[in-house]
C-alpha positions as CSV (number, residue, x, y, z in Angstrom):
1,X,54.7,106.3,172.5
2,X,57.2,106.7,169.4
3,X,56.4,105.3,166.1
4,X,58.4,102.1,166.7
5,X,56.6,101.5,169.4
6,X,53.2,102.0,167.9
7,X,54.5,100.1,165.2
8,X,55.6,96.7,167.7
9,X,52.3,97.6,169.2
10,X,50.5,97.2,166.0
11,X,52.2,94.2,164.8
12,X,51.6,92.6,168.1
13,X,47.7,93.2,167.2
14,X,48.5,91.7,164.2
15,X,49.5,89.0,166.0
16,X,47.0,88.2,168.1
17,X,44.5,88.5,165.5
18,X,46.9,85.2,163.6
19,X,45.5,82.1,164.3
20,X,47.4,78.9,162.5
21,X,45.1,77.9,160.1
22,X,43.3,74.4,161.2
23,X,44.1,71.4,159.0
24,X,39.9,71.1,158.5
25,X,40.0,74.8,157.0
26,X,43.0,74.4,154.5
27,X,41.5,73.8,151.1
28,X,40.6,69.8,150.3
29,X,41.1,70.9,146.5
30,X,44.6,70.7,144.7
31,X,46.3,73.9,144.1
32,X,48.6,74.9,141.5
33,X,51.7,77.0,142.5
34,X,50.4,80.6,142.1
35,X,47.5,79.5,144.1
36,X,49.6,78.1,146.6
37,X,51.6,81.6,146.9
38,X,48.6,83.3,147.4
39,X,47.5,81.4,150.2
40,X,51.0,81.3,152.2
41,X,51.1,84.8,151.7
42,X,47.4,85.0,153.6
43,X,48.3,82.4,156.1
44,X,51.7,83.6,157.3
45,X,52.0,87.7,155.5
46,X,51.9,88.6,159.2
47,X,55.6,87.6,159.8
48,X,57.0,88.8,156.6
49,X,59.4,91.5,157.7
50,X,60.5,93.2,154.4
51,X,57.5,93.0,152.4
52,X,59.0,90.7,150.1
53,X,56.6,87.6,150.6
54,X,57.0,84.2,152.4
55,X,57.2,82.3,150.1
56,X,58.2,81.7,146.2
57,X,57.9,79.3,143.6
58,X,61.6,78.9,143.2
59,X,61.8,78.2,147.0
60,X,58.8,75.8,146.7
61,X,60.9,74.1,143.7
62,X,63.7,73.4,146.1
63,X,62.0,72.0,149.0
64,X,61.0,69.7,146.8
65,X,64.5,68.9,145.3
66,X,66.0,68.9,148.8
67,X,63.0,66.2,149.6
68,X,61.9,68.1,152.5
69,X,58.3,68.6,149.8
70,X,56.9,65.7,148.5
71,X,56.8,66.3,144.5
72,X,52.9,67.8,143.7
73,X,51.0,65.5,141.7
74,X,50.8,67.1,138.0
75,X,51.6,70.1,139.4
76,X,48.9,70.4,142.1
77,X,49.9,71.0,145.5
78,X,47.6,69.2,148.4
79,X,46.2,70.2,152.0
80,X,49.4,67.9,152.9
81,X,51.8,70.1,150.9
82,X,50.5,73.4,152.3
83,X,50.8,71.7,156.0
84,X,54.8,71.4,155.4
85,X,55.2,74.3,153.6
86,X,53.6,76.2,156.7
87,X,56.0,74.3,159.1
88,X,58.9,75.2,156.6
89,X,58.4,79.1,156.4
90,X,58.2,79.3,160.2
91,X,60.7,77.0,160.6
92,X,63.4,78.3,158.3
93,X,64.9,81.1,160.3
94,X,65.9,79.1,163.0
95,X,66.7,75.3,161.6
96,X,68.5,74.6,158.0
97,X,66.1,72.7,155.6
98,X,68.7,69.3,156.3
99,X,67.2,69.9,160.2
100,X,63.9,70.7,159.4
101,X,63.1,67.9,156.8
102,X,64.6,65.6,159.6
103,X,62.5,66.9,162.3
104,X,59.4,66.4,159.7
105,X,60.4,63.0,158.9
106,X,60.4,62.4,163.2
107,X,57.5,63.8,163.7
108,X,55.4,62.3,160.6
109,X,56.7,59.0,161.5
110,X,54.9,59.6,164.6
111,X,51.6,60.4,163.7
112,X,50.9,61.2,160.1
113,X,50.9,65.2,158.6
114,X,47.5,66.0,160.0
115,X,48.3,65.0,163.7
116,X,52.4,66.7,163.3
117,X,50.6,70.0,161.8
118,X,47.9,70.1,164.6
119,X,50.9,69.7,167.7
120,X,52.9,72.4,165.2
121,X,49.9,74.8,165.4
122,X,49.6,74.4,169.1
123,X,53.2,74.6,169.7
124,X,53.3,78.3,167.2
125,X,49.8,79.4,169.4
126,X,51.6,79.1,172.5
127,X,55.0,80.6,170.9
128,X,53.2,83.7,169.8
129,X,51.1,84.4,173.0
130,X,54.4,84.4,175.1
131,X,55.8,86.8,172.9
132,X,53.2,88.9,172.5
133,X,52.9,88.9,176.1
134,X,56.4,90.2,176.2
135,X,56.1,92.6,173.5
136,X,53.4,94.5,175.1
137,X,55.3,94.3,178.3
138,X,58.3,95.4,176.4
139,X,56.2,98.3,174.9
140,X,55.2,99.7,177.8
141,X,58.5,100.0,179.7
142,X,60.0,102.5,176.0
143,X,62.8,102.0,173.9
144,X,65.3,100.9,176.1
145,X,63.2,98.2,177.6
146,X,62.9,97.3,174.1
147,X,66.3,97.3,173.2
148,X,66.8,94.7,176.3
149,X,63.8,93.0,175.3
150,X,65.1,92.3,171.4
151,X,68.7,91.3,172.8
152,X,66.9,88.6,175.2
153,X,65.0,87.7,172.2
154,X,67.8,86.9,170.1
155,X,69.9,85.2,172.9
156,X,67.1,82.6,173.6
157,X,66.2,81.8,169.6
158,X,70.5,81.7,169.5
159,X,70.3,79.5,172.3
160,X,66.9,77.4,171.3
161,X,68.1,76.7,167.6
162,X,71.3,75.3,168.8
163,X,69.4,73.1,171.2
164,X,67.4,72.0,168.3
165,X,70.6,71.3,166.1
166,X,72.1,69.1,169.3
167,X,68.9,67.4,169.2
168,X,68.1,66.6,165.5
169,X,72.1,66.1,165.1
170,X,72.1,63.3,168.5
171,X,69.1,61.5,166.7
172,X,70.3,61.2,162.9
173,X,73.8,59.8,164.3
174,X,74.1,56.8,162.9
175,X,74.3,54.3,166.0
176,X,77.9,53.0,166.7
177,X,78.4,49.2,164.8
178,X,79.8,46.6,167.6
């Protein structure tokens, strides 16, 4: 094996290892920002590509602006508030925060934010064993069957997000007046 390959090998460890953290495991005590970096970087540092974190406060600050965040109360985020901001950081590469704060408001009307997290986490589980699956696969055949691999990855997230957009954009059309 070359040293991408160990290093999609290792990642995919890394992966396997990731577990979305349970809503009865994220703290019950209010956190203030630099505690709420901390912990994103914890929960999700395994799919930070660059190094450069998941998360900041300034990106925190405009979730909230965009009303994707409920505001913190004095400044202390909730179990509620580090639900969403989960769903957000996976959810931003594929969906713009207009899309994802509707798909939040959707599914929270449903069932509340503990219920919406617990069908996210299932939903990411099942995401990431798939890939995984096809990582190893991927792995196994070299670089070439990697390359493939990567451009079939790309064409179905391409292809998945703009089923997503067709969705959320079908749904928050205003119904026709008569």
């Amino acid at each position: 094996m070359n040293s991408s390959s160990d290093a999609i090998q290792t990642w995919c460890e890394e992966l396997d290892q990731y577990q979305p953290q349970p809503w009865e495991r994220m703290p019950e005590i209010y956190l203030y920002m630099d505690q709420v970096l901390n912990y994103m970087e914890k929960q999700l540092g395994v799919f930070d590509r660059n190094g450069e974190g998941v998360l900041t406060a300034s990106m925190v600050n405009n979730y909230v602006k965009a009303g994707v965040l409920p505001r913190p109360e004095k400044k202390k985020y909730s179990r509620d508030h580090l639900a969403m901001l989960t769903m957000i950081c996976m959810l931003k590469s594929s969906l713009s925060i207009p899309d994802i704060s509707s798909l939040m408001n959707f599914l929270r009307g449903e069932s509340g934010e503990q219920e919406m997290y617990s069908r996210f986490s299932k939903a990411q589980q099942s995401a990431i064993d798939e890939v995984c699956a096809r990582l190893r696969e991927g792995v196994s055949g070299g670089e070439e069957s990697l390359i493939h691999l990567a451009a079939e990855l790309s064409i179905e997230a391409s292809m998945r997000r703009a089923a997503a957009e067709k969705i959320l954009s079908e749904l928050t059309k205003p119904e026709p007046e008569s």
